[in-house]
C-alpha positions in Angstrom: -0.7 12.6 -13.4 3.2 12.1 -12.1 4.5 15.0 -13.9 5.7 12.8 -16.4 4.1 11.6 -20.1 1.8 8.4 -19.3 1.0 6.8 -23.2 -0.6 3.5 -21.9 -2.5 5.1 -18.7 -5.7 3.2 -18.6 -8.2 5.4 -16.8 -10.6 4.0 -19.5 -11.1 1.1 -18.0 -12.9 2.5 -15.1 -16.5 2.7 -14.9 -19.1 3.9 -11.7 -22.0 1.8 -12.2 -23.5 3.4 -8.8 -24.1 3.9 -5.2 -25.0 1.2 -2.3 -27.4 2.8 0.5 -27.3 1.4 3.6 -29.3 1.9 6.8 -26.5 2.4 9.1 -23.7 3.7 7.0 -22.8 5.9 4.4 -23.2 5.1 1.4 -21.0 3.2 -0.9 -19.9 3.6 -4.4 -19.5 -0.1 -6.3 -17.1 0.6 -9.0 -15.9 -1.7 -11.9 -12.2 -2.0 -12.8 -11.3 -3.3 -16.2 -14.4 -2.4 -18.5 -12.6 -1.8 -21.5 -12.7 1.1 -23.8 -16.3 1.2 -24.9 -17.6 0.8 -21.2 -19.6 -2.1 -20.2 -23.0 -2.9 -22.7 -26.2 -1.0 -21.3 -24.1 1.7 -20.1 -25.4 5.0 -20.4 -24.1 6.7 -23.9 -21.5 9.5 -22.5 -20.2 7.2 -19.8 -19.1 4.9 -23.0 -18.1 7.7 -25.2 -15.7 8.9 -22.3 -13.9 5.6 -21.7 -13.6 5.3 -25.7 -12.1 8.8 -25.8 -9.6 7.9 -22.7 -8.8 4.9 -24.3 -7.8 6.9 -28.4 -5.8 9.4 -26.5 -3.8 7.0 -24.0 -3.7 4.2 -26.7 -5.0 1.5 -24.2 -7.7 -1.0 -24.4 -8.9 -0.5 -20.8 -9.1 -4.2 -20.4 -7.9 -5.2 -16.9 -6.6 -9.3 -16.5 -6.9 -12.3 -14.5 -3.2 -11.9 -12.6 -3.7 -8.5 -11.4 -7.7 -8.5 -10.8 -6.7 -11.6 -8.4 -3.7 -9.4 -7.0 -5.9 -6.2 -6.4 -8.7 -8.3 -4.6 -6.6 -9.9 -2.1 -4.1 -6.8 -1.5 -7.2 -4.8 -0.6 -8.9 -7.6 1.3 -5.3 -7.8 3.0 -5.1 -4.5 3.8 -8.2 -3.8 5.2 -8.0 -6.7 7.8 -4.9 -4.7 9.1 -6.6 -1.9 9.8 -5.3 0.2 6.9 -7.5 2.4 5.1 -8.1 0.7 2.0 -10.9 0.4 -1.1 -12.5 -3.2 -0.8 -13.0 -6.0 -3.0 -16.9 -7.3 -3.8 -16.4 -9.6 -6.4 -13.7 -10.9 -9.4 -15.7 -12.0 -12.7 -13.4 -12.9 -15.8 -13.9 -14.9 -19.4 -12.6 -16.3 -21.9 -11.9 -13.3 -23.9 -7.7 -12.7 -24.3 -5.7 -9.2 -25.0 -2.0 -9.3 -25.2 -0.3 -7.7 -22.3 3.9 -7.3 -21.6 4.4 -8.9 -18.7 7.7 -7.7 -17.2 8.2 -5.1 -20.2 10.8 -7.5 -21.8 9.2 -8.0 -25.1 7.8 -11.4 -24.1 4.1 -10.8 -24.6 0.8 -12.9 -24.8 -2.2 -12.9 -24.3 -3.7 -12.8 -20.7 -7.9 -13.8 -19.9 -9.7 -10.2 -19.5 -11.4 -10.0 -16.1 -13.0 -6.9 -14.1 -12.9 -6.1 -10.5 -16.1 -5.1 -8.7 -14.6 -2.5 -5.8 -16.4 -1.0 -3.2 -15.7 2.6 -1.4 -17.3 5.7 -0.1 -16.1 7.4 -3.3 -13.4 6.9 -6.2 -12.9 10.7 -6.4 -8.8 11.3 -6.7 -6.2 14.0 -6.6 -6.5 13.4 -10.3 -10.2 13.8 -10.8 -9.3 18.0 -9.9 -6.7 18.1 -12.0 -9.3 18.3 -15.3 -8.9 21.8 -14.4 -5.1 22.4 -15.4 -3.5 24.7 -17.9 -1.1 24.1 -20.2 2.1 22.3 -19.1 4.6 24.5 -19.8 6.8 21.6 -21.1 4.6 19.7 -23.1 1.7 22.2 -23.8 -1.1 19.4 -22.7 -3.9 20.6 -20.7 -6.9 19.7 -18.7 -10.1 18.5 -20.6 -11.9 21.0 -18.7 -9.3 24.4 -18.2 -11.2 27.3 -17.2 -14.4 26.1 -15.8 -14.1 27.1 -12.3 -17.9 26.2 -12.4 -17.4 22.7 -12.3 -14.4 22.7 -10.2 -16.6 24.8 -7.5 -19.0 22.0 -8.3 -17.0 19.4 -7.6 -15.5 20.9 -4.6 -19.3 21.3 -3.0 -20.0 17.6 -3.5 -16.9 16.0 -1.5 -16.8 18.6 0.8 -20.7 18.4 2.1 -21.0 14.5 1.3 -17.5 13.0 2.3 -16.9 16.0 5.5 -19.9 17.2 6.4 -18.1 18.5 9.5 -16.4 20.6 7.7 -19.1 21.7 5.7 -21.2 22.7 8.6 -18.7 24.4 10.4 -17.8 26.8 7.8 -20.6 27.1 6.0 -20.5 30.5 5.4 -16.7 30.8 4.2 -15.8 29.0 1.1 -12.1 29.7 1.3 -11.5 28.6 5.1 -13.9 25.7 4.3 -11.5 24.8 1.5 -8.5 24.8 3.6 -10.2 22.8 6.2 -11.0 20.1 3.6 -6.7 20.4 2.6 -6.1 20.5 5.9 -8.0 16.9 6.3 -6.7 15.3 3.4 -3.0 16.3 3.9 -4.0 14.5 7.4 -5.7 11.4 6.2 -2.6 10.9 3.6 -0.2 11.4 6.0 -1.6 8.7 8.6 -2.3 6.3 5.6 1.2 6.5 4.2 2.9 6.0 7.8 0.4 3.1 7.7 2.0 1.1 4.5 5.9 2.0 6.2 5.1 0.1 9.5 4.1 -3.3 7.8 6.3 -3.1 4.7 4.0 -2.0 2.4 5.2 -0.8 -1.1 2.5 0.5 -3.4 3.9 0.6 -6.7 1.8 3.4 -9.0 2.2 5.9 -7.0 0.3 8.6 -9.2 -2.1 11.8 -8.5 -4.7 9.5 -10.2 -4.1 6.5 -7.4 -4.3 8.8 -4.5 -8.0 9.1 -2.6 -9.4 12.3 -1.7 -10.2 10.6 1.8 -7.1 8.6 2.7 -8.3 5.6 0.8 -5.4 3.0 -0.2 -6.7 2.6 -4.2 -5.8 1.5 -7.2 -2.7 -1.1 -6.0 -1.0 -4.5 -6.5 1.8 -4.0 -4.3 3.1 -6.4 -1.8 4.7 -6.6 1.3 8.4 -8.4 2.3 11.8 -7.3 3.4 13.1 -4.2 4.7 14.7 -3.1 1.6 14.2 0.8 1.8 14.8 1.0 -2.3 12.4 -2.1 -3.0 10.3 -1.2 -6.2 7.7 -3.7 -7.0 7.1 -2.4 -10.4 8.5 -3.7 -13.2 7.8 -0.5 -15.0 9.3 2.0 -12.7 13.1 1.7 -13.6 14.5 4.9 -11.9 12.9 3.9 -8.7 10.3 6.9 -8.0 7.9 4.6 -6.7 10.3 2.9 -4.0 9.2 2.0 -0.2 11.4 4.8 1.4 10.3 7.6 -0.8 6.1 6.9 -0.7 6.0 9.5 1.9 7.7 12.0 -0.3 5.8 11.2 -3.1 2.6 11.1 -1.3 3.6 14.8 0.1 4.5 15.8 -4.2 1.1 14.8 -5.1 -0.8 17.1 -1.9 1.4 19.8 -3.8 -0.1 18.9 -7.1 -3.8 18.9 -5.5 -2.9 22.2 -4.2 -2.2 23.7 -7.6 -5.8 21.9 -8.9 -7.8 23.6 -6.5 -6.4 26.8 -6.8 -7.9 29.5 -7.4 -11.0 28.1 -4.5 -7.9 27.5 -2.6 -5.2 30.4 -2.7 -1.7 28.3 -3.5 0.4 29.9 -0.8 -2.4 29.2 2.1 -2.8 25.3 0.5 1.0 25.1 0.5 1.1 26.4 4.0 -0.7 24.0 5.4 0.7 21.1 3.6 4.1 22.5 5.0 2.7 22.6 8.5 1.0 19.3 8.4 2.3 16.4 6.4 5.8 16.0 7.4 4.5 16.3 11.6 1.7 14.3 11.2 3.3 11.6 9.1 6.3 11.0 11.9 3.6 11.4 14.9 1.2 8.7 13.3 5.0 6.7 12.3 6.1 6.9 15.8 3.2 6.0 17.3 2.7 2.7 15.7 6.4 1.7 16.1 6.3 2.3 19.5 3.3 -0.1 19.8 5.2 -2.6 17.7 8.7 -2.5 19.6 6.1 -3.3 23.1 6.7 0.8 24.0 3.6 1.1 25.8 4.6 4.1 28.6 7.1 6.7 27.6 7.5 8.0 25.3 11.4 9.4 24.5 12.4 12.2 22.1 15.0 9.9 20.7 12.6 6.8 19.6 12.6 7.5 16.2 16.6 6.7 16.2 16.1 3.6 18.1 13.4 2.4 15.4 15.7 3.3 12.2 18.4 1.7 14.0 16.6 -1.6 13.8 15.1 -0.9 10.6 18.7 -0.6 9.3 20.0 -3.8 11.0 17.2 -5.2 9.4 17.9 -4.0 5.9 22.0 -4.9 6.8 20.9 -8.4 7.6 18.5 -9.3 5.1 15.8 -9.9 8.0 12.3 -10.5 7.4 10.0 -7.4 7.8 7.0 -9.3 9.4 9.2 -12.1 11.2 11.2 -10.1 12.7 8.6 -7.5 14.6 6.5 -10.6 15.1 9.4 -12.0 17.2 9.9 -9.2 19.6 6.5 -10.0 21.7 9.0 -12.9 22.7 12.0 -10.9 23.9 12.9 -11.8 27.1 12.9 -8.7 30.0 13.7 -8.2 32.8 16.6 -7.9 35.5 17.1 -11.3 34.6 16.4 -12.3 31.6 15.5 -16.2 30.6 15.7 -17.5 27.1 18.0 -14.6 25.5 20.2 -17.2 23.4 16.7 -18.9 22.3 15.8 -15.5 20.9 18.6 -14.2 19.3 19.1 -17.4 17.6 15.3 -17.2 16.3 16.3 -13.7 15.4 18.9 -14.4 13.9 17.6 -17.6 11.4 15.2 -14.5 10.0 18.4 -12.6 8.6 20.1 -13.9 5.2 22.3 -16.4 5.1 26.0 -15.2 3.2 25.0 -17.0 0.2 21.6 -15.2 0.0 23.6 -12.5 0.4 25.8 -12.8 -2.3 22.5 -13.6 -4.1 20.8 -10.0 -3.4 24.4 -8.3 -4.3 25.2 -10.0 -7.6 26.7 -7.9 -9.9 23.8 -6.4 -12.5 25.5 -5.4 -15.5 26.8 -7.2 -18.2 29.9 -9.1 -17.4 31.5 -7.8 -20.5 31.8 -4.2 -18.8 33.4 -5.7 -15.5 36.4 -3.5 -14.7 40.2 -4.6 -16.0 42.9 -4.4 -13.4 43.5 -2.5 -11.4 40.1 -2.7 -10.4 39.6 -6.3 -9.6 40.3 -5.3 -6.1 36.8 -4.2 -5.8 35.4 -7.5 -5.9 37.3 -8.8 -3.0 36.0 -5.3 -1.0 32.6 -6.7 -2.1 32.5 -9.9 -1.0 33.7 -8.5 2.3 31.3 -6.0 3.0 28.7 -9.2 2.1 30.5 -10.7 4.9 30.6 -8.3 7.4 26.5 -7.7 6.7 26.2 -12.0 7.4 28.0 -11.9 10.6 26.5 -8.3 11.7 24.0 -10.1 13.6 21.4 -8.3 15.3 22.2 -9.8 18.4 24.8 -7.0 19.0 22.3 -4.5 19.0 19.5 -5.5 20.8 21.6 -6.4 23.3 23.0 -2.8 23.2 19.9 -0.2 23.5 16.3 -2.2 23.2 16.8 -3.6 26.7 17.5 -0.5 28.1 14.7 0.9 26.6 12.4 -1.4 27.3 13.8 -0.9 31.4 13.1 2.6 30.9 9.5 1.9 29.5 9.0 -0.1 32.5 10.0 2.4 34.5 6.9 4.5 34.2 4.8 1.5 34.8 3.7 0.9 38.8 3.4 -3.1 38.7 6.0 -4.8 36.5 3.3 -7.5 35.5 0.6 -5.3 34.4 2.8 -3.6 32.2 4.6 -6.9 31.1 1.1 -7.9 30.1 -0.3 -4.8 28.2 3.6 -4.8 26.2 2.6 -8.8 25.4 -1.1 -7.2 24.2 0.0 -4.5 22.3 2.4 -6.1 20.5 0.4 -9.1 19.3 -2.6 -6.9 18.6 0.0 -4.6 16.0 2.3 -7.3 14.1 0.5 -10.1 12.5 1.8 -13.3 12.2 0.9 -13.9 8.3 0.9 -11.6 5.8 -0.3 -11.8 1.8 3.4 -12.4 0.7 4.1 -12.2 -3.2 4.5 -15.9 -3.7 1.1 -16.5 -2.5 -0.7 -14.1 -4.2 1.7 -15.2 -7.3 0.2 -19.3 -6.4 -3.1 -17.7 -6.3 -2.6 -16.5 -10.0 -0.9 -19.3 -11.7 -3.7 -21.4 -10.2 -6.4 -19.3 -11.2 -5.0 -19.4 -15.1 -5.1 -23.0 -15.3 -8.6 -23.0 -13.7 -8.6 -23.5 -10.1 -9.8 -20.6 -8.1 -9.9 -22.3 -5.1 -6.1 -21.0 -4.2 -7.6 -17.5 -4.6 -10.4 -17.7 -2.5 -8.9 -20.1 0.4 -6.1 -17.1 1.0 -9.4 -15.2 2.7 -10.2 -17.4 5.8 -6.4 -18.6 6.1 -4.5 -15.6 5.7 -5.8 -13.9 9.3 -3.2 -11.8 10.7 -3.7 -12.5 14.2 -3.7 -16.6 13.4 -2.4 -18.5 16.5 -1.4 -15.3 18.5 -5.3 -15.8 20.7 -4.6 -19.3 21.4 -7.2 -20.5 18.9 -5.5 -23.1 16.8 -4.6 -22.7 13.3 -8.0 -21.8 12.0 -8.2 -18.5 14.3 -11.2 -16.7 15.1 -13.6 -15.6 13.3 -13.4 -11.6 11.4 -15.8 -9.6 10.3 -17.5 -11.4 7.4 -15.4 -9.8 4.0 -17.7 -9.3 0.6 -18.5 -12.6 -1.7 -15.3 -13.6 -3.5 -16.9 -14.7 -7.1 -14.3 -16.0 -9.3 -16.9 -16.5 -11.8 -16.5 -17.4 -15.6 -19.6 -15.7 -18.0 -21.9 -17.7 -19.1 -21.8 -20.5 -22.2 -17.7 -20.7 -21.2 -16.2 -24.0 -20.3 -15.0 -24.5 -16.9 -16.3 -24.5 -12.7 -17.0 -21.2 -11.4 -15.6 -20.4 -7.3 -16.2 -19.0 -4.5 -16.2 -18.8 -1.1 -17.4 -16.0 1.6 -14.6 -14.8 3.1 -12.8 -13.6 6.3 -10.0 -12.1 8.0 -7.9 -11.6 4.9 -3.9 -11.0 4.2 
C-alpha cells in the first residue's frame, strides 16, 4: 500500500463487528484490532475466511500485543483530547495467550501476551480499501483482489459518499463525476488540515501507508509519539531509510491522495482528481499550518505575509538547540511584552534550561558507524570540526533570536489591537487554550507498558485523568478540570486466567 512489497502486513487482524446508533449522532463503527487470522469465534464464515486468506498471503498471524494495544489506546485517547481528528479507543482486553514478535527488528525475539483493541469511528474505510481495484503493478505484476469490477467500486463509492458527505451527495445528485470530485476535493481538505494538525504538536505517525490513511481525515491506525523538534525523527524501528519522518508526513500524506486518485479512476478522470489535489493540498495544508502557529506564538491580529519564516526560524532554533517541542511553545504565553518589558532574563533563562546541554549534545551526534571504519589521517580533522559545530549549537541560545524578531512581531500584532490589555489578554487566552502543558511522552506510554506486562494496569489507565493538556493553565490545581467523559478503559484479562483485571473511566487524555 506504499508502493513498496509489505510480506508481514497484517490487515488480517482487523475485524468490523458492527455499527453503534445513537440518538444524536451519527453512527459509529466499533472495530476490533488484533483478531488474528481466523477472525474472532462466532464470526460470520467469509469474514473469517478473509482474515485467514490475508493472513497466508502476508505470512502474519494477525495477532496484535499488549505494548502496542496499550500504545494505540492512549495515543488516540491523547490525540483526541487535543482536538486532532483521531479514531477513539473503547476498550483493551488481552490474555494469556503468547506469539513471538521482533521487537526492534534485531533478532532478539519472544514472545509478547496477545491482546485486541476495541476502536471506535464513524468508519474504518481507507485510501487502501479502493485500491482492491488496481491492475497489475508494472514492477511486480501483483494486482488488486477485485481488478475490473467497476461495479463494486461504483458501489463503494455510493456508500461513503451518501453516508459519510451527505452534502455532497445531495448537491450533486444528479452528476456522478462532479459528485466524485467534490468528495476528492473534501478529502484532499480533511488530510491536509489533519496533517498540519500532527506538525504543530510534534506529532510523528510512524506507518504512514495508503492503508493507515481515513477516507474522512481520521488519524488511524498509529503508535507514534510526540517529543523534540527533530524534523528527521522516525519513530519506527522498521523504517530505516526514513520515509515515514516528521518533516516529510505532509509529502507523504499528499503521495498517498495521488494513489487514491489512481483507485478511483475511471468514476474519477485522473487528470481532474490530480487537479484538484494540485490546487488543494499544498494551500490548504500551509493555511491550516499558519493558522495554528500563529495562535501558538500569541499572533492573535495580523496577520503578515512573512509568518511562516518567523515560525521555521524558531522551529530551526529549536531543532539547533535541542529544545523541547511542548516546553518550549508552552513557555511563550510567558514572554514578557511590552515597551518595557519585566522578567526577560527570567524567561530566557527558562528558555534556555529547555535546550540540550553540550553533553546531550554530543550524545544526539555520536558517531553511528562502526569505529573500525572511522577515517585515518588526514581526516581526523573532522572530529575536531564536529565537536565544534556541537559547540556552537550549545551556546546558540535562543535568546539571540527572540530577542531579534518575536518582539517586534509581537509590537506589530499589537499594533492592530485598540486597547493594549484586551489584546494582552486574548494573546494570554489563545495561547494557553493551543499548547498544552503535558503531553503522552514515549517514556510514559513505555511505563504504562512495562507495567502492564508484569500485571499492573493501573499505570495505563491513571495516564487518562492525569495526562489533561490544559492541567494547571485554568488555575485549578493539579487535578484540572473535568473533560468530556472518554470511553471505559478495560484492561481486562479472559476469563479462568490468573491475575486482577483494571479499569478506570477516563478523561481528558494525553
Amino acid at each position: 500500500t506504499d508502493g513498496k512489497q509489505a510480506p508481514r502486513r497484517d490487515a488480517s487482524h482487523r475485524e468490523l463487528p458492527g455499527k453503534c446508533k445513537f440518538s444524536r449522532r451519527r453512527d459509529a463503527a466499533a472495530h476490533l484490532r488484533g483478531v488474528g487470522a481466523g477472525g474472532r469465534p462466532g464470526a460470520p464464515t467469509a469474514a473469517r475466511r478473509c482474515c485467514y486468506l490475508v493472513a497466508q498471503q502476508s505470512q502474519a498471524d494477525g495477532r496484535k500485543v499488549l505494548r502496542s494495544s496499550i500504545r494505540e489506546f492512549l495515543c488516540s485517547e491523547a490525540m483526541f483530547h487535543l482536538g486532532i481528528p483521531t479514531t477513539r479507543a473503547g476498550a483493551c482486553v488481552t490474555s494469556q495467550s503468547t506469539v513471538v514478535r521482533d521487537v526492534f527488528y534485531d533478532g532478539n525475539p519472544k514472545y509478547e501476551k496477545c491482546t485486541v483493541v476495541l476502536r471506535i469511528a464513524s468508519t474504518f474505510l481507507r485510501f487502501g480499501s479502493f485500491e482492491i481495484f488496481k491492475s497489475a503493478d508494472e514492477h511486480t505484476g501483483r494486482e488488486g483482489p477485485s481488478v475490473g469490477r467497476n461495479d463494486i467500486r461504483v458501489q463503494m463509492l455510493d456508500y461513503v459518499i451518501g453516508t459519510f458527505y451527505p452534502e455532497i451527495q445531495a448537491a450533486h445528485a444528479d452528476n456522478s463525476v462532479q459528485r466524485n470530485a467534490a468528495f476528492f476535493r473534501e478529502v484532499t481538505r480533511r488530510t491536509a488540515r489533519m496533517v498540519a494538525e500532527w506538525q504543530c504538536v510534534g506529532f510523528c505517525h510512524g506507518v504512514l501507508n495508503t492503508d493507515n490513511m481515513s477516507i474522512v481525515g481520521l488519524t488511524i491506525d498509529y503508535g507514534g509519539e510526540q517529543g523534540g523538534c527533530d524534523p528527521d525523527h522516525v519513530c519506527n524501528a522498521s523504517d530505516n531509510a526514513g520515509r515515514y519522518a516528521y518533516s516529510k508526513q505532509p509529502e507523504v500524506c499528499k503521495w498517498n491522495l495521488q494513489k487514491l486518485v489512481e483507485a478511483l479512476e475511471p468514476e474519477l478522470p485522473r487528470e481532474l482528481g490530480e487537479a484538484i489535489l494540485a490546487e488543494e493540498f499544498d494551500a490548504e495544508f500551509r493555511r491550516h499550518y499558519l493558522q495554528k502557529m500563529r495562535r501558538k506564538l500569541g499572533l492573535v491580529r495580523a496577520e503578515l505575509e512573512d509568518d511562516g519564516v518567523l515560525v521555521a526560524k524558531l522551529l530551526e532554533t529549536m531543532h539547533l538547540t535541542g529544545a523541547d517541542f511542548t516546553n518550549t511553545f508552552h513557555l511563550l504565553s510567558s514572554f514578557p511584552v511590552g515597551p518595557e518589558p519585566q522578567g526577560m532574563p527570567e524567561f530566557l533563562d527558562a528558555l534556555t534550561a529547555q535546550c540540550a546541554s553540550l553533553e546531550e549534545l554530543k550524545l544526539a551526534f555520536r558517531p553511528q558507524m562502526d569505529p573500525r571504519w572511522v577515517p585515518r589521517p588526514p581526516f581526523l580533522g573532522m572530529g575536531f570540526q564536529k565537536e565544534r559545530t556541537i559547540q556552537n549549537r550549545a551556546s546558540h541560545a535562543p535568546s539571540k533570536a527572540w530577542e531579534a524578531w518575536f518582539p517586534a512581531r509581537l509590537e506589530k500584532d499589537r499594533e492592530g489591537a485598540g486597547d493594549s490589555d484586551t489584546w494582552q489578554a486574548e494573546r494570554l487566552r489563545v495561547m494557553r487554550a493551543s499548547n498544552p502543558k503535558y503531553v503522552l511522552r514515549n517514556y510514559i506510554a513505555q511505563n504504562a507498558i512495562e507495567a502492564a506486562e508484569n500485571g499492573d494496569f493501573s499505570e495505563a489507565s491513571g495516564r487518562l485523568p492525569l495526562l489533561r493538556p490544559w492541567v494547571r493553565q485554568q488555575g485549578l490545581g493539579e487535578e484540572g478540570r473535568a473533560g468530556p467523559k472518554s470511553p471505559l478503559l478495560a484492561l481486562l484479562q479472559t476469563p479462568g486466567t490468573q491475575g486482577r483485571a483494571g479499569q478506570v473511566n477516563g478523561t481528558k487524555a494525553r
